[in-house]
C-alpha positions in Angstrom: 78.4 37.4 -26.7 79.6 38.8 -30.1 76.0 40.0 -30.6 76.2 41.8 -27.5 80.3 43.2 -28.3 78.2 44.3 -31.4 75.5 46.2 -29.7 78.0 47.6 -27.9 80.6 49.1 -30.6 77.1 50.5 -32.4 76.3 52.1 -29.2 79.8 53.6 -28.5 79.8 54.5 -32.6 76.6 56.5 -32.0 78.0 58.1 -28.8 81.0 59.0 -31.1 78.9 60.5 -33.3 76.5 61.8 -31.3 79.6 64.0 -30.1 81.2 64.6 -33.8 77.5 66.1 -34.4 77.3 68.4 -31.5 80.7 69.8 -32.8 82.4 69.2 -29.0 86.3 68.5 -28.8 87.0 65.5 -26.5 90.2 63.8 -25.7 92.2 61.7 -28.4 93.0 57.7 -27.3 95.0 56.2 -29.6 94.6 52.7 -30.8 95.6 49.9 -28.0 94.9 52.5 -24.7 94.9 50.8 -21.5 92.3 53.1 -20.2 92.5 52.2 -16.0 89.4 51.5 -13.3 88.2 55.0 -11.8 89.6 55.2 -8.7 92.9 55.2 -6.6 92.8 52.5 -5.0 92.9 50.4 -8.0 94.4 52.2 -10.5 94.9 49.1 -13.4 97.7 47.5 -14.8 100.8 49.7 -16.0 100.8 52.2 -18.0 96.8 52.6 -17.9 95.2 56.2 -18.5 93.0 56.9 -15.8 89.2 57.7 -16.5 89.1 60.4 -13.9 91.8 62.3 -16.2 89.7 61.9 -19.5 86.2 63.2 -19.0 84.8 62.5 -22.3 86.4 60.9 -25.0 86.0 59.8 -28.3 87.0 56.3 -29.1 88.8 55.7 -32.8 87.7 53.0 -34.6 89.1 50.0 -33.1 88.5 45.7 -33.5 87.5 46.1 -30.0 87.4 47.6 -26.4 88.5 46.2 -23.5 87.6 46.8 -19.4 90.4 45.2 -18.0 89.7 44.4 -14.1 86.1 45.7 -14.0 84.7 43.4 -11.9 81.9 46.3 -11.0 80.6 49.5 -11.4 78.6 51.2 -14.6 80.3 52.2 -18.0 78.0 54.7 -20.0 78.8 54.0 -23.8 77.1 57.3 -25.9 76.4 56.5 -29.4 77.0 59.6 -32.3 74.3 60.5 -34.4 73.8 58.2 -37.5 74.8 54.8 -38.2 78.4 53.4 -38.2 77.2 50.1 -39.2 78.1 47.1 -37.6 79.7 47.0 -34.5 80.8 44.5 -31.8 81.2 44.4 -28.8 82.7 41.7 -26.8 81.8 41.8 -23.0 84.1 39.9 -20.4 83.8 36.3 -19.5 82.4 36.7 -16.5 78.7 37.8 -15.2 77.8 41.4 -16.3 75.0 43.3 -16.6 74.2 45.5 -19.9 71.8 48.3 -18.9 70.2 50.6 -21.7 70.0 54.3 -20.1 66.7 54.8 -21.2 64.0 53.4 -18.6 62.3 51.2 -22.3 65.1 50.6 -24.8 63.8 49.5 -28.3 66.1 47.2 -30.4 65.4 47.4 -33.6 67.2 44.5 -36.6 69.0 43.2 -33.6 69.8 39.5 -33.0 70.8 38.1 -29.6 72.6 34.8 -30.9 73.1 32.1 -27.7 74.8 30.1 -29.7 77.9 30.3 -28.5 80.0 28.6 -25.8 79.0 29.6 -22.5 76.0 32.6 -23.1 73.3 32.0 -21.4 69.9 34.0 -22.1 67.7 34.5 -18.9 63.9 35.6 -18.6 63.2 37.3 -15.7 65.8 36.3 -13.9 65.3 32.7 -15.2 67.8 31.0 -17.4 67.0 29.6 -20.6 69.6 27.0 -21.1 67.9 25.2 -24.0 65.3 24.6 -26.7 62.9 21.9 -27.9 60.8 21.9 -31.2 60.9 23.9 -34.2 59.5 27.3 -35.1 59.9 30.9 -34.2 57.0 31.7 -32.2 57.1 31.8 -28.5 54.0 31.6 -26.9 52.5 33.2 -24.2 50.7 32.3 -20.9 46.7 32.8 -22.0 45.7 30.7 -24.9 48.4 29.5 -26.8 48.9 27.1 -29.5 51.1 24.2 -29.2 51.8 22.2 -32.6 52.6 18.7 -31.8 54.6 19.3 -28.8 55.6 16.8 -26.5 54.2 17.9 -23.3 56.1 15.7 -21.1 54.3 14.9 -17.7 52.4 17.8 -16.8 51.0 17.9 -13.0 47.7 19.2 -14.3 45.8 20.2 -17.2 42.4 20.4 -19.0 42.3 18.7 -22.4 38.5 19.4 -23.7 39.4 20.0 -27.3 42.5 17.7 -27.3 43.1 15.2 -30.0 45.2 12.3 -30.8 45.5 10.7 -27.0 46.6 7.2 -27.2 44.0 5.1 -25.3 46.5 2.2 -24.5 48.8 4.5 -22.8 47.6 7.9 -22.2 44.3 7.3 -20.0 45.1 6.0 -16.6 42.1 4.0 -14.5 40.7 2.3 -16.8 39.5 -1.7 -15.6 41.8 -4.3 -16.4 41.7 -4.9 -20.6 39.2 -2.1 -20.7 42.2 0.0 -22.6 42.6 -3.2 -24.6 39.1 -3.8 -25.7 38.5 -0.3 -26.2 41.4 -0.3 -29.2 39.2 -2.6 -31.3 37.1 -2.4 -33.8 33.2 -2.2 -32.6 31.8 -5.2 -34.1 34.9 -7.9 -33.7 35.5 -10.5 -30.8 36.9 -8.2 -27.8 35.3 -4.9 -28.8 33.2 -3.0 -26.3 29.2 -3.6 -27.0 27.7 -0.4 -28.8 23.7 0.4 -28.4 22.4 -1.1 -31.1 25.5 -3.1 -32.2 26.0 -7.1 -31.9 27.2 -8.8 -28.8 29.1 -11.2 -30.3 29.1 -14.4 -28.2 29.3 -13.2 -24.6 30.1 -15.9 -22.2 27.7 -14.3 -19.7 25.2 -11.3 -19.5 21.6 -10.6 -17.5 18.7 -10.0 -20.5 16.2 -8.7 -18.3 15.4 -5.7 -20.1 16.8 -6.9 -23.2 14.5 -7.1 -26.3 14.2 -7.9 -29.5 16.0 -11.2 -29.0 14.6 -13.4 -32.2 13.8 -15.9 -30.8 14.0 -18.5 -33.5 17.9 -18.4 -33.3 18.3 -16.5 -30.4 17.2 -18.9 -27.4 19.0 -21.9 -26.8 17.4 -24.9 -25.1 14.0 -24.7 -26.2 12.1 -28.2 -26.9 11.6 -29.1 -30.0 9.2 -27.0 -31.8 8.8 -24.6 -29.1 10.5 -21.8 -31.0 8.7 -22.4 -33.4 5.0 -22.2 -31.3 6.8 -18.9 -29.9 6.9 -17.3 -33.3 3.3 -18.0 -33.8 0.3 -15.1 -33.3 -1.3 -16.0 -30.1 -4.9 -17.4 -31.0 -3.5 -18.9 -34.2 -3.3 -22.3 -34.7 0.1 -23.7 -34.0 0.4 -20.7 -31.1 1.5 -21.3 -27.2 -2.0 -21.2 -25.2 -2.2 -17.8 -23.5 -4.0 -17.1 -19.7 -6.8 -16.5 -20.7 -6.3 -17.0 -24.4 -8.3 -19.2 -26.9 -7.2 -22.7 -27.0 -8.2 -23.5 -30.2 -8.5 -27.3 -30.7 -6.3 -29.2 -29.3 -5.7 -32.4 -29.8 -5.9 -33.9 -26.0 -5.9 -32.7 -22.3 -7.4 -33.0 -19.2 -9.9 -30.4 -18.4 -9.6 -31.7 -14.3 -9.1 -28.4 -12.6 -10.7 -26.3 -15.5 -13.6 -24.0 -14.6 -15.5 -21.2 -16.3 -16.1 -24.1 -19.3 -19.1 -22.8 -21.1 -22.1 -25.5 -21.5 -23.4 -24.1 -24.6 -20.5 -24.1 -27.2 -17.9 -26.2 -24.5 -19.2 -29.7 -23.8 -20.2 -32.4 -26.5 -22.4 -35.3 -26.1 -24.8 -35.9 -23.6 -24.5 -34.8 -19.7 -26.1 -38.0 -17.7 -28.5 -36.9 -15.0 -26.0 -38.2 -12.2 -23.8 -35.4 -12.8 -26.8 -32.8 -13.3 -27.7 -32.8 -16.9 -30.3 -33.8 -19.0 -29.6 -37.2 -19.5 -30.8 -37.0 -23.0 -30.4 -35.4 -26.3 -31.8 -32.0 -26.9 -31.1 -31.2 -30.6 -34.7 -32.3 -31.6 -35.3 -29.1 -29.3 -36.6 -25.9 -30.7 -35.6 -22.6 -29.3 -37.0 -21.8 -25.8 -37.9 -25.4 -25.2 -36.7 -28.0 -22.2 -37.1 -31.6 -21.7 -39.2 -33.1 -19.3 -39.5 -36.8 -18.4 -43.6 -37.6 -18.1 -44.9 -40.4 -15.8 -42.6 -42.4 -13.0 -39.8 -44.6 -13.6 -38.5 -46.4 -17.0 -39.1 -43.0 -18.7 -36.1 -42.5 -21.3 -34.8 -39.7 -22.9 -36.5 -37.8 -25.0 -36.0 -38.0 -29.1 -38.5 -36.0 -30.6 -39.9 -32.4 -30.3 -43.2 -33.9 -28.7 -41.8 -34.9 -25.8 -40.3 -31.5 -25.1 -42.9 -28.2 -24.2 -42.1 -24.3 -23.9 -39.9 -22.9 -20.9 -42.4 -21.6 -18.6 -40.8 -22.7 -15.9 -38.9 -19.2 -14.4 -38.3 -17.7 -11.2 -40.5 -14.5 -12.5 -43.2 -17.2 -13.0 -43.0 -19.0 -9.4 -41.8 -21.8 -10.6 -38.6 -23.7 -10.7 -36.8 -26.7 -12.0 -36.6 -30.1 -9.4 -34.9 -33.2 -10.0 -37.2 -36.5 -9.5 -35.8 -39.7 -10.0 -36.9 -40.0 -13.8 -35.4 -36.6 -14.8 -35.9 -33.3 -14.2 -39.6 -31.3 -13.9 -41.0 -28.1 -13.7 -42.6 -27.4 -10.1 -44.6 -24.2 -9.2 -43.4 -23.3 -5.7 -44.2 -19.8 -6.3 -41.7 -18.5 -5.1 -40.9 -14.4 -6.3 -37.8 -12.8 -5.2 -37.9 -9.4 -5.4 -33.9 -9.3 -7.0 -35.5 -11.8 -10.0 -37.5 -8.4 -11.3 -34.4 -6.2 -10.8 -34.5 -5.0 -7.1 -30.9 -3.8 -5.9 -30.6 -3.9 -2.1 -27.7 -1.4 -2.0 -30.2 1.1 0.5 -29.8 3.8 -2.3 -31.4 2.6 -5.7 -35.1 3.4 -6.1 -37.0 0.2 -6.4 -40.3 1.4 -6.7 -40.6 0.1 -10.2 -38.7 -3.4 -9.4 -41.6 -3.7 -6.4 -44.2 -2.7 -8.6 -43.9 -5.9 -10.8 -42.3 -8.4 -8.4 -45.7 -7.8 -6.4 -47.8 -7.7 -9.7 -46.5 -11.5 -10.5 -46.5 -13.0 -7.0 -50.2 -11.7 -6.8 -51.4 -12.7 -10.1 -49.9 -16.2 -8.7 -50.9 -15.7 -5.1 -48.0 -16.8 -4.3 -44.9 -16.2 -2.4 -43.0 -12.8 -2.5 -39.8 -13.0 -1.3 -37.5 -10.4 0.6 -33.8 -10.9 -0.5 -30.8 -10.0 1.9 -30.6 -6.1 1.7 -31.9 -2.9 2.2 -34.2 -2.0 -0.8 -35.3 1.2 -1.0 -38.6 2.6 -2.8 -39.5 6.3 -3.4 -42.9 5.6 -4.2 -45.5 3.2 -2.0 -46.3 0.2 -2.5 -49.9 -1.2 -3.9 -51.0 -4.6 -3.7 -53.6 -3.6 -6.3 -56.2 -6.4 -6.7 -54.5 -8.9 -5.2 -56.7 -11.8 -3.2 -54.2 -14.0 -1.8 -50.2 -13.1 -1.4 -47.2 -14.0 1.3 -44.7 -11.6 1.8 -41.4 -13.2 3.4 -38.2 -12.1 4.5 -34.7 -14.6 4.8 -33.7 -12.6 7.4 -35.7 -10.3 10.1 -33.0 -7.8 10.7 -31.3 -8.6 6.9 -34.4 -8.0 4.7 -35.5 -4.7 4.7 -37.9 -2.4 2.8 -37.5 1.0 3.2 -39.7 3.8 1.8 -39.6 7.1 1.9 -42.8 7.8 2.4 -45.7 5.5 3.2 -45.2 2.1 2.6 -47.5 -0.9 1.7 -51.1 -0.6 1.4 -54.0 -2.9 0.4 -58.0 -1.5 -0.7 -58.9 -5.4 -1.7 -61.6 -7.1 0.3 -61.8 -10.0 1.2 -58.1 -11.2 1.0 -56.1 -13.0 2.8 -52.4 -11.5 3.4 -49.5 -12.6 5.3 -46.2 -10.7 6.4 -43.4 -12.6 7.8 -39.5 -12.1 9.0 -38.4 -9.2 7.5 -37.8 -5.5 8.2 -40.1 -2.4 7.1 -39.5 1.4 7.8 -41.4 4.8 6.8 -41.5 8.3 6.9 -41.0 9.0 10.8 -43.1 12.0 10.5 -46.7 11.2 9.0 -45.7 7.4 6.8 -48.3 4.7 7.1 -45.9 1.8 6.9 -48.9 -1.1 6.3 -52.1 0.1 5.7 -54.7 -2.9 4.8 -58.4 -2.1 4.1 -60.1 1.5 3.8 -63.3 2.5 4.9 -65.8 0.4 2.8 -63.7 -2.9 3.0 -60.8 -4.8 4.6 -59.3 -8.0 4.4 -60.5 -11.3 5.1 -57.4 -12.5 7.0 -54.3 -11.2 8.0 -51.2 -12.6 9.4 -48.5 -10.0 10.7 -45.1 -12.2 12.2 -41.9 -11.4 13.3 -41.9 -8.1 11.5 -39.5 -5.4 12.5 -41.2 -2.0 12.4 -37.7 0.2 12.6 -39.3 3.5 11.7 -42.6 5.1 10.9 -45.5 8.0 12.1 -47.8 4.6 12.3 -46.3 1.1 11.9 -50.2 -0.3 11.2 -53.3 0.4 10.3 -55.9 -1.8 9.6 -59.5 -0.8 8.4 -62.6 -3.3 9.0 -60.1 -5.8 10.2 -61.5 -9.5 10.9 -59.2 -12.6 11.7 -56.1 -10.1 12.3 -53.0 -11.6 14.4 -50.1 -9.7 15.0 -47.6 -11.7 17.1 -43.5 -11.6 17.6 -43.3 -8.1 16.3 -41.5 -5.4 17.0 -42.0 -1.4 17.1 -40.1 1.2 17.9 -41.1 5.1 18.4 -44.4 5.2 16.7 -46.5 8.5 17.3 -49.3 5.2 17.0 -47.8 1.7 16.8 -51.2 -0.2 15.7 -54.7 1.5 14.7 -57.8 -0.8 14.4 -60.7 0.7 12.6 -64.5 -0.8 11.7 -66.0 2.3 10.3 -68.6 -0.3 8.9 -67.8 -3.4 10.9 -68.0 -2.3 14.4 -68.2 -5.8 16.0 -65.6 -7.2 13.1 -63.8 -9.9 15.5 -61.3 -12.7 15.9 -58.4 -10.6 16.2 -55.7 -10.7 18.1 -52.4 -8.8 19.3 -50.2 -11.2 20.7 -46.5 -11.2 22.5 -45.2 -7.5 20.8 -42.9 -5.8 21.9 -43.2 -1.8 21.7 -40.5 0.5 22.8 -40.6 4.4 23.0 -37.6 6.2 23.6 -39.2 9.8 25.1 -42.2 9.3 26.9 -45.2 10.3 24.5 -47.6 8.1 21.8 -50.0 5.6 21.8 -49.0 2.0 21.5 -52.4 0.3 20.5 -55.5 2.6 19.7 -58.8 0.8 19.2 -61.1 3.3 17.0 -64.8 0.6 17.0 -64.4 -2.5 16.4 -64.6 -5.5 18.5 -63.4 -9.2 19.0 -59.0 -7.7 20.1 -57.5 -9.6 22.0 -54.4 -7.5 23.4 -52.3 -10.4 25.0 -48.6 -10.4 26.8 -47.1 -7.3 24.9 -44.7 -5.2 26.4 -45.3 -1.6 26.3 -42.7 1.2 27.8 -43.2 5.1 27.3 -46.4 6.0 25.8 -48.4 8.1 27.4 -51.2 5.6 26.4 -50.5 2.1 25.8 -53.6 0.8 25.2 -56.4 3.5 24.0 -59.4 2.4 23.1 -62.3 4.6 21.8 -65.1 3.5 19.9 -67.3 5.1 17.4 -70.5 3.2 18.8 -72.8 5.2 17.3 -76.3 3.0 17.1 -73.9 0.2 17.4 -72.7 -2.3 19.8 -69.1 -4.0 20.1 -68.4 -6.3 22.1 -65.1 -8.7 23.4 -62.1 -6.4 24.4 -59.6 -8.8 26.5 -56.6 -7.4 27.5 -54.7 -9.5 29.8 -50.9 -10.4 30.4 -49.1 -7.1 28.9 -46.7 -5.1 31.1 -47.4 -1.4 30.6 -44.5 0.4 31.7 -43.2 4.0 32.5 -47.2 5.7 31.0 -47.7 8.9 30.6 -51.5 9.8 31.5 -52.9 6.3 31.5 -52.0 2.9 30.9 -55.1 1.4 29.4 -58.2 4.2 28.5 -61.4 3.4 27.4 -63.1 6.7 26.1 -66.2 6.9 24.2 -66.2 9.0 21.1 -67.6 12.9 22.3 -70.0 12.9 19.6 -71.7 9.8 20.4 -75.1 10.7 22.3 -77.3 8.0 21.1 -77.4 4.5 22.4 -74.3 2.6 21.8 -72.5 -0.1 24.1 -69.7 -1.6 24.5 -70.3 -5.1 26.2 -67.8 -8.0 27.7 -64.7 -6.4 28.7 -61.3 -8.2 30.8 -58.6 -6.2 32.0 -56.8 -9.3 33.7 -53.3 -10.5 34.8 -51.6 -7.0 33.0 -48.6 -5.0 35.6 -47.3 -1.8 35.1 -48.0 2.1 36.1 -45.1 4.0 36.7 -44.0 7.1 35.0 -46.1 10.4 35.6 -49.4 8.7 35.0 -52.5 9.8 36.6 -54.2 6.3 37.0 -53.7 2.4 34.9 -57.1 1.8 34.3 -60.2 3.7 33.4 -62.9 4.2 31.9 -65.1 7.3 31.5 -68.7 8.2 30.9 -70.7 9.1 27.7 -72.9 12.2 27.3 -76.0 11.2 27.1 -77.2 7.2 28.1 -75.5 7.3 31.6 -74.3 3.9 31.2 -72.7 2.5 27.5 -70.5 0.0 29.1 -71.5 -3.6 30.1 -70.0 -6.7 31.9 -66.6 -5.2 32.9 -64.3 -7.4 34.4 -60.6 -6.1 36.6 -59.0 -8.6 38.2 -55.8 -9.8 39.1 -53.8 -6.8 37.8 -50.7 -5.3 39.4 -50.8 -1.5 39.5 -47.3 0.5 40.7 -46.2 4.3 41.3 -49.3 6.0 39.8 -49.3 9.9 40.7 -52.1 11.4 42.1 -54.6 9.7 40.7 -56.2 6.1 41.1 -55.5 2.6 40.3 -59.0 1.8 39.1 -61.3 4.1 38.1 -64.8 3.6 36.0 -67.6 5.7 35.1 -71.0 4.5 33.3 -70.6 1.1 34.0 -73.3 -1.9 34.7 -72.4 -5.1 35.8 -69.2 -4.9 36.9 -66.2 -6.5 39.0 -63.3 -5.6 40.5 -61.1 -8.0 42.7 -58.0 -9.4 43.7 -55.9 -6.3 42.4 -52.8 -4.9 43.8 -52.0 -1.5 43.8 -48.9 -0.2 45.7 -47.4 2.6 46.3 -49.8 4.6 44.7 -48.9 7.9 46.3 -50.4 9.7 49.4 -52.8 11.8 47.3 -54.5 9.2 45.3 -57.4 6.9 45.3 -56.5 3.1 45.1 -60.5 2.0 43.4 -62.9 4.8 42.2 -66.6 4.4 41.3 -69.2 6.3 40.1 -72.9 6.6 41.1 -73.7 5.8 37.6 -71.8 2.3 37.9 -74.2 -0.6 38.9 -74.4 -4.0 39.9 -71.2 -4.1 40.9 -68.7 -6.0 43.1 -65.5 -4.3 44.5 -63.9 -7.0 46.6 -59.9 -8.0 47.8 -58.3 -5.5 46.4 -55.0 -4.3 48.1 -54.2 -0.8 48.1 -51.1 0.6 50.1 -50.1 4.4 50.7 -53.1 5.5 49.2 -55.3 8.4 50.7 -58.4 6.1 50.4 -58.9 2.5 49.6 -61.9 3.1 48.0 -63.7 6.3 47.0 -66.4 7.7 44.7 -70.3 7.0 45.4 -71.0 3.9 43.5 -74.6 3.4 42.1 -77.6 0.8 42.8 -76.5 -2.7 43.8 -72.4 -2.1 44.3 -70.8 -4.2 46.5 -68.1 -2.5 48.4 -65.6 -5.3 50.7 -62.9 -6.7 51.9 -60.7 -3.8 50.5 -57.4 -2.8 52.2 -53.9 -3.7 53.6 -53.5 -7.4 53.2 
């Protein structure tokens, strides 16, 4: 408060002088003047000198001014011009307020001392009863600086760049003795573990992705010498065995559930024959040579490199090893697979090459090719070349397949005898020749065609000059011509026979079998469905005669013109025949066909065709045509047919007058126009014809 009496007595001093400077009179107070309140109603104690009477005053110099009973109200204190030095002044005990006239009032050297008993200094209204630290700086509310202070217990705070916190008391949260270990020393018993730093001797921990663990002193347990087999390169010597690692050598085990052991460099001594070796020893062996045990019974192992002779025994050879009581010998079964000379039955890689020389060697042998399980596929057709005696052979009929992309397998030799069993072939749809045996100057000498599936192909077969030909058990499927006989030079070639086929076309059209010359078919119990011809036959009988055509027990199904044709060739006009001929026992019609059987008449000769013989057949739904019909026939008969339902248009039996020495005789015929019809020739029976 003395600091405040002072500011005070400098201000009154400057309003004192202030005055003296303007050269204005004012009153005269002497020393000690009660000066009273303003006012009436308190006028101060005795003897006081009212303000109101005064106006403005100057003050003498005096220890100090007092405001006796001012409780409130303002007191304006004008200071003179220049300085009067030091002044005081002393303010009452009680709460007042000092107000500097100017709206900013500068202090300058002044010094507002607390210090005393009963000041207080307030901040905005806000006492400031005491102080803590050293220093003379007070800071302010952005950014300050604190040095060392002793922040007490803040409610909230941010201490990024803050230094010196005590971890055992000044972070809260922490796990029990987490505080603890985390005041020692990384490195010593109770420190936390640091990446890279030592554990110590934990009493428990989970290593799964631990590494680097040595393990010579850092696994506990271990048998004896194991660490040290751990520490070893794997394949060294001394080194834990490794799946699928090199054991080296040890010095025992049981080899009981072992496999993959390799015979060459794996097994010592001698392999007896009772568990499928040798039974002897082969180091007097030279390279490329195997034992083999001569003569019957007694015969010992062999010793000496006589008693051994070159490995010719190989499946690219025909031959293979068999095991005989003495031993194991070298037996030509020749037997060629087609996978032994690199075929691939994937149904996509070309094995033209492969089925060049897997042919080459079971032909050179005549022996055995063999068809593997699989679809092998060939760009290029197959030639038998020269070959005089081969088997071709299939494991499975539907699982063995040859496909080509183009025509198939053909054959120029004469004479030789060929055989195709159980397997699967398929060609070009459009113009392929999937088998084609013999050519125009030659054919083979026999020909055996079984169980062979013909999936696919323009014509399944073709055989030139054929003699001793049977196909049997086979199937084909939509063939523009399933089978085409030929005898350009053998017109009564013979003994052949096409036997229990079955031949399936999906849209009516094609010819199932063609006969183009060449006698001695026998076309026996097929099934044919939807071709407009299933049997054609139409010889080149020029200056020729052929003879023996059977065709008995085949159902011809769903035809398209005619069942079964027999045409001669329109340029023949010289004198050909065609002699011994049985359609017997064969069903069918159907379809849109015109008649089942007929024959028609050469230019020329009026008759080409003799000793015909139609019996027994059973004829259904032909359209507008006839059962039976022949032209330039002699010697002829025609019984015991039936033909129903033949249409109300159509003839049931139809001859010619060039047909002769006939007999037509107990034929049935039902809704048919006319039983019979046609002026037959010289000597033609006509009887016994009708409804049963």
């Amino acid at each position: 408060m003395r600091n405040l009496a002072r500011i005070f007595a400098a201000a009154i001093s400057y309003v004192v002088c202030a005055t003296i400077a303007q050269a204005q009179v004012y009153p005269y107070i002497p020393p000690n003047t009660v000066l009273g309140r303003i006012g009436n109603n308190n006028p101060g104690p005795p003897n006081a000198v009212p303000l109101t009477q005064l106006g403005d005053v100057i003050l003498s110099a005096v220890n100090s001014i007092g405001f006796i009973n001012t409780t409130s109200g303002s007191i304006t204190l004008q200071p003179p011009t220049g300085a009067l030095g030091t002044q005081i002044l002393t303010l009452p005990d009680l709460t007042d307020t000092l107000v500097g006239k100017a709206t900013t009032d500068v202090f300058t050297n002044k010094t507002f001392d607390t210090a005393g008993t009963g000041n207080v200094w307030k901040v905005n209204g806000n006492s400031v009863s005491a102080f803590s630290g050293t220093g003379n700086v007070i800071l302010l509310q952005t950014s300050p600086t604190f040095i060392t202070p002793n922040l007490g217990t803040p409610s909230a705070g941010v201490l990024t760049n803050a230094t010196g916190l005590p971890i055992s008391t000044g972070v809260s949260g922490l796990g029990a003795n987490v505080a603890t270990a985390l005041g020692i020393n990384v490195g010593t018993a109770g420190s936390p573990v640091i990446n890279g730093g030592a554990l110590g001797t934990p009493s428990s921990g989970t290593m799964t992705n631990a590494t680097g663990l040595p393990i010579s002193t850092g696994v506990s347990g271990l048998g004896t010498g194991v660490a040290t087999a751990l520490g070893v390169n794997v394949g060294t010597a001394g080194s834990p065995v490794i799946n699928g690692g090199a054991l080296g050598t040890p010095s025992s085990g049981s080899l009981g559930n072992a496999t993959g052991l390799p015979l060459g460099t794996g097994v010592s001594g001698t392999l007896p024959l009772a568990n499928g070796g040798l039974g002897g020893d082969q180091s007097a062996a030279t390279a490329n040579q195997i034992p083999v045990f001569p003569g019957s019974g007694g015969a010992s192992a062999p010793t000496a490199a006589s008693a051994w002779f070159d490995n010719v025994c190989s499946s690219t050879t025909g031959q293979t090893w068999t095991r005989a009581s003495t031993g194991w010998k070298c037996t030509s079964h020749l037997q060629f697979w087609l996978d032994d000379f690199g075929g691939v039955g994937d149904g996509v890689t070309d094995n033209s090459t492969a089925e060049s020389n897997w042919i080459t060697a079971a032909g050179a042998a005549s022996g055995k090719a063999i068809i593997p399980i699989g679809n092998f596929n060939a760009t290029s057709a197959l030639s038998l070349g020269s070959i005089t005696q081969l088997s071709m052979e299939g494991i499975s009929r539907e699982g063995s397949e040859l496909s080509f992309s183009g025509d198939g397998i053909s054959d120029t030799t004469n004479n030789a005898i060929l055989s195709f069993k159980t397997f699967k072939i398929s060609c070009n749809a459009s113009t392929g020749v999937c088998l084609s045996l013999g050519n125009a100057t030659n054919g083979p000498q026999r020909t055996e065609i079984r169980t062979v599936t013909f999936a696919q192909g323009a014509t399944p077969i073709h055989l030139y000059n054929a003699g001793g030909t049977r196909i049997t058990d086979s199937f084909f499927y939509d063939c523009s011509t399933c089978v085409i006989s030929e005898s350009p030079v053998n017109p009564d070639a013979g003994d052949n026979w096409f036997d229990h086929n079955f031949l399936l076309q999906t849209v009516v059209g094609g010819t199932g079998f063609s006969l183009i010359s060449g006698g001695g078919w026998k076309i026996t119990n097929n099934k044919f469905n939807q071709y407009d011809f299933g049997i054609f036959a139409k010889p080149l009988l020029s200056h020729h005669t052929m003879s023996d055509l059977q065709i008995q027990g085949n159902s011809i199904e769903g035809c398209g013109t005619i069942c079964v044709l027999i045409q001669p060739d329109a340029s023949t006009t010289t004198d050909s025949t065609l002699i011994n001929v049985i359609v017997s026992g064969n069903e069918g019609g159907g379809g849109s066909a015109s008649s089942f059987f007929e024959t028609q008449a050469i230019s020329g000769p009026t008759v080409w065709i003799y000793n015909l013989v139609v019996s027994n057949n059973v004829i259904r739904g032909t359209n507008a045509g006839s059962c039976i019909q022949i032209d330039g026939v002699s010697t002829f008969s025609i019984t015991t047919n039936n033909c129903t339902d033949a249409g109300t248009v159509t003839n049931g039996i139809v001859t010619q007058t060039d047909d002769d020495h006939g007999y037509v005789a107990f034929n049935t015929v039902t809704n048919a126009t006319n039983i019979t019809a046609g002026t037959p020739g010289t000597k033609v029976t006509v009887t016994s014809n009708g409804p049963p």
